[in-house]
C-alpha positions in Angstrom: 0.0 0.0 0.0 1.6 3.2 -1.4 1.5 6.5 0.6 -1.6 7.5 -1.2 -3.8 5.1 -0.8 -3.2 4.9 2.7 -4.0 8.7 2.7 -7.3 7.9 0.6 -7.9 5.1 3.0 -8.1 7.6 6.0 -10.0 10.6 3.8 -9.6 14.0 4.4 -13.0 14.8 4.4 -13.3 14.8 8.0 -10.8 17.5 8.0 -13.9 20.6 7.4 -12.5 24.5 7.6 -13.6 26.3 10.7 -15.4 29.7 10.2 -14.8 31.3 13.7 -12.3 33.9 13.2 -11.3 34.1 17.5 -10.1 30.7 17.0 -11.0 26.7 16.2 -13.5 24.5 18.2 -11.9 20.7 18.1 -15.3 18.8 18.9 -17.0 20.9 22.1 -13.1 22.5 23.3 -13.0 25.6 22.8 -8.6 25.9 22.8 -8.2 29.9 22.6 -7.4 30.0 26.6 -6.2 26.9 27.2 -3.7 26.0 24.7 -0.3 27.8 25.1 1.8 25.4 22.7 -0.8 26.5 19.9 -0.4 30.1 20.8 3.2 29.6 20.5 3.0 28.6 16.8 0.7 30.2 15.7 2.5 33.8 17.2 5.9 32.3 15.0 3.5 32.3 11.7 2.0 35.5 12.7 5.4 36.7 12.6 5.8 35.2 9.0 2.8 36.3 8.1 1.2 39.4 10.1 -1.3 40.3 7.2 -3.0 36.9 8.1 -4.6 36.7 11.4 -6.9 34.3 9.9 -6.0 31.9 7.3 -7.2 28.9 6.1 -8.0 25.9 8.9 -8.8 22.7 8.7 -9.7 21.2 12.2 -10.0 17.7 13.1 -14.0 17.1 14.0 -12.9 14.0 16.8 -9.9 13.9 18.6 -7.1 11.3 17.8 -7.2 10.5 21.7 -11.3 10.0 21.5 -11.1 7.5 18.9 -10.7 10.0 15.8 -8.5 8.8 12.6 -6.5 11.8 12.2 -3.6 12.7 15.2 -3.0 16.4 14.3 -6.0 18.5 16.2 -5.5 20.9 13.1 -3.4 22.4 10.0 -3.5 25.8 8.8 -2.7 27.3 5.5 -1.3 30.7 4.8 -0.8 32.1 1.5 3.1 32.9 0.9 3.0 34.4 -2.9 3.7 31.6 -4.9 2.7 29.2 -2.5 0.9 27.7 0.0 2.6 27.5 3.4 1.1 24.6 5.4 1.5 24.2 9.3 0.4 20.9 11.5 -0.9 20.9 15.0 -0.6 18.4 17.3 2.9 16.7 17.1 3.9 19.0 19.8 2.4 19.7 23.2 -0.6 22.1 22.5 -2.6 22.1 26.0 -0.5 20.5 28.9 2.2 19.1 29.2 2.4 15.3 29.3 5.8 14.1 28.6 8.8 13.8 30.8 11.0 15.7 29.1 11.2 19.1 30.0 13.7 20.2 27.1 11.1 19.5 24.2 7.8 19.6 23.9 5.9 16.3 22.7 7.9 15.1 19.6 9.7 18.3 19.6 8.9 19.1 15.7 5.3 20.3 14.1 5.0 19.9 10.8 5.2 22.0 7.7 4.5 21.9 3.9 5.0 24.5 0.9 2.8 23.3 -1.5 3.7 25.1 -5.2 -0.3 27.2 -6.2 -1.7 25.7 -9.2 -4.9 25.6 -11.2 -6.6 23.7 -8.4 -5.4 24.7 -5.3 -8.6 24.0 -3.3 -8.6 20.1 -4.2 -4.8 20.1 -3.6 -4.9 21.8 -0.4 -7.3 19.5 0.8 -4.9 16.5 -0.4 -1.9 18.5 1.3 -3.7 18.3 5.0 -4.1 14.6 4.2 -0.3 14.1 3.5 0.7 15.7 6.6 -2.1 13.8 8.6 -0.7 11.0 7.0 2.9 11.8 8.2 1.9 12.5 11.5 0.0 9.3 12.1 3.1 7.1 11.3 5.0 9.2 14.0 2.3 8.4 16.2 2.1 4.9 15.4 5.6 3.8 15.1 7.0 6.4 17.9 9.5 7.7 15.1 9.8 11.0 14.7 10.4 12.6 11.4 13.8 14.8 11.4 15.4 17.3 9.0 17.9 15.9 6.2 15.7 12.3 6.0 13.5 11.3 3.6 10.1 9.5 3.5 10.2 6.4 0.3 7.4 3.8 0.4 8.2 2.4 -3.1 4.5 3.7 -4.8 5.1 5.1 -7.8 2.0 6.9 -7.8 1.8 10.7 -7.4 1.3 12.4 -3.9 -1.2 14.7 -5.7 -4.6 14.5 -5.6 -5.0 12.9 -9.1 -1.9 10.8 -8.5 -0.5 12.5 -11.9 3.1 13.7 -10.4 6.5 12.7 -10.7 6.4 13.4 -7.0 5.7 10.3 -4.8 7.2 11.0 -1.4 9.5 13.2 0.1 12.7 14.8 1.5 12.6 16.5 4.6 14.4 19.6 6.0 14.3 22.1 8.6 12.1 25.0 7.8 13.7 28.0 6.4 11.3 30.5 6.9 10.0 29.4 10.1 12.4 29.7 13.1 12.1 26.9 15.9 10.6 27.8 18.8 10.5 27.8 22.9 6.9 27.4 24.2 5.8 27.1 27.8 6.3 22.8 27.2 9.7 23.1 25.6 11.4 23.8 22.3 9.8 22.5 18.8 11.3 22.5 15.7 9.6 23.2 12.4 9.9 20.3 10.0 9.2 20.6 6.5 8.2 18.2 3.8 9.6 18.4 0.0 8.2 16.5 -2.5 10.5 14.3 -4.3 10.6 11.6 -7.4 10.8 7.8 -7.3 13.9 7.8 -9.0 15.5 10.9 -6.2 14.3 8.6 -3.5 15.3 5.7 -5.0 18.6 7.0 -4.8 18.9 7.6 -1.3 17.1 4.1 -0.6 19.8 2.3 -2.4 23.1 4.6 -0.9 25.0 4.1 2.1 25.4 7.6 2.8 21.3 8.5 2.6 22.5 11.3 4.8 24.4 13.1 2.4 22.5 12.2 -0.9 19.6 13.5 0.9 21.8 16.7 1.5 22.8 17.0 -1.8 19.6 16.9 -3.2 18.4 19.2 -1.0 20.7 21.2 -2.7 20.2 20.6 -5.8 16.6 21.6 -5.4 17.5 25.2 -4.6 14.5 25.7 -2.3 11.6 24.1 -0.4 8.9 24.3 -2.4 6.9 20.8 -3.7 5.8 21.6 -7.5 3.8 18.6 -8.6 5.0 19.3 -12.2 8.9 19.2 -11.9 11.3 16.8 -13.4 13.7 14.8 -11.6 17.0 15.8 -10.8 18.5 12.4 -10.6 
C-alpha cells in the first residue's frame, strides 16, 4: 500500500475548515485560553505572516485521543505568494504538558508543507492536509519522529497529488527555512518541513550508504523548499 492510498484510505474529508475567526473549536473544546503550545505557533507564523490573522484551517472534527483517525487537532494554510505554506498541530504539546521531558515539547517538531499554487489549489490543499495527517500518524504509530535531512520512500510510484499525476511520490525533509524553531511554555519544537520528491530521487537515497548526504545533496540541488507537482527529476 503506497503512501496515497493509505491517505485515501483515511479521507480528508473529515478535515472541514472552521469559520470562527477568534479561534477553532476541536469537537466541544474551545482551545483559545487553554492551549499555550498553539499560541506559540501560531505567534511564530504570525510573525511570517502578520497580514494573516486568519488563514485557512482545517480542524480535526474527533480527537485522535477520543477515537478519531487523524492525530493532528489541526493544520493551517497561509498564502506565501507563490505558494501555500502549510503548518500541523498536534505533534507537539498544544494544552499541557504530558511528557517527561522538560527540554522539548511532545515530539519536539510540528509539521510544515510549501505546496507550489496551481490551477486547483482547493482540491490540492485538501490532499496536502491529508499528506501531513498522513505523516503524523506514522510518528504516532511507530513512535519515530520525522527529522530534517531524511527522507520518507514507500516504493509507490503513484503521485502524492490529488490525481496521483506527479512525478512526486514522497519526500525529502528539512528544517524549515522561513519558520524559526521555537521555545513554548512545554519546551522547544522545531519546524519540519516536507519536500516533495521523485521515485527515482528517493530511490537513490534508498539504495546509498550515505542517505545522509545524498539526501543533502539533493536538497541542494533543489535550490529551495517548495513541492511543484509538475517538476522533473533531478537524478
Amino acid at each position: 500500500m503506497g503512501l496515497f492510498d493509505f491517505f485515501k484510505k483515511k479521507s480528508s474529508d473529515k478535515e472541514k475548515p472552521t469559520e470562527d475567526e477568534d479561534k477553532i473549536v476541536v469537537g466541544s473544546e474551545e482551545t483559545d485560553d487553554s492551549a499555550p503550545g498553539w499560541d506559540a505557533i501560531d505567534a511564530e507564523f504570525n510573525r511570517l505572516y502578520p497580514d494573516q490573522p486568519n488563514p485557512r484551517h482545517y480542524g480535526t472534527v474527533i480527537k485522535y485521543m477520543l477515537g478519531g483517525p487523524d492525530p493532528l487537532d489541526g493544520i493551517s494554510v497561509y498564502d506565501a505568494g507563490e505558494f501555500w505554506h502549510f503548518v500541523s498541530y498536534g505533534l507537539s504539546e498544544l494544552y499541557t504538558k504530558e511528557s517527561e521531558d522538560p527540554e522539548y515539547s511532545g515530539y519536539g517538531i510540528e509539521l510544515t508543507f510549501k505546496l507550489k499554487k496551481s490551477t486547483n489549489d482547493e482540491e490540492e490543499i485538501k490532499n496536502g492536509c491529508g499528506l501531513l495527517q498522513y505523516v503524523a500518524r506514522y510518528i504516532f504509530q511507530t513512535g519515530t519522529v520525522v527529522l530534517p535531512e531524511e527522507y520518507i520512500y514507500t516504493k509507490q510510484t503513484v503521485g502524492i497529488d490529488a490525481k496521483q499525476k506527479s512525478n512526486l511520490t514522497g519526500f525529502l525533509t528539512a528544517a524549515d527555512d522561513l519558520a524559526n524553531t521555537i521555545d513554548t511554555l512545554h519546551g522547544k519544537v522545531e519546524f519540519v518541513t516536507l519536500i516533495g520528491a521523485t521515485d527515482t530521487e528517493l530511490r537513490s537515497v534508498y539504495e546509498s550508504e550515505t542517505s545522509k548526504l545524498e539526501v543533502r545533496k539533493l536538497l541542494q540541488k533543489l535550490g529551495n523548499q517548495l513541492t511543484d507537482y509538475h517538476r522533473q527529476s533531478l537524478v
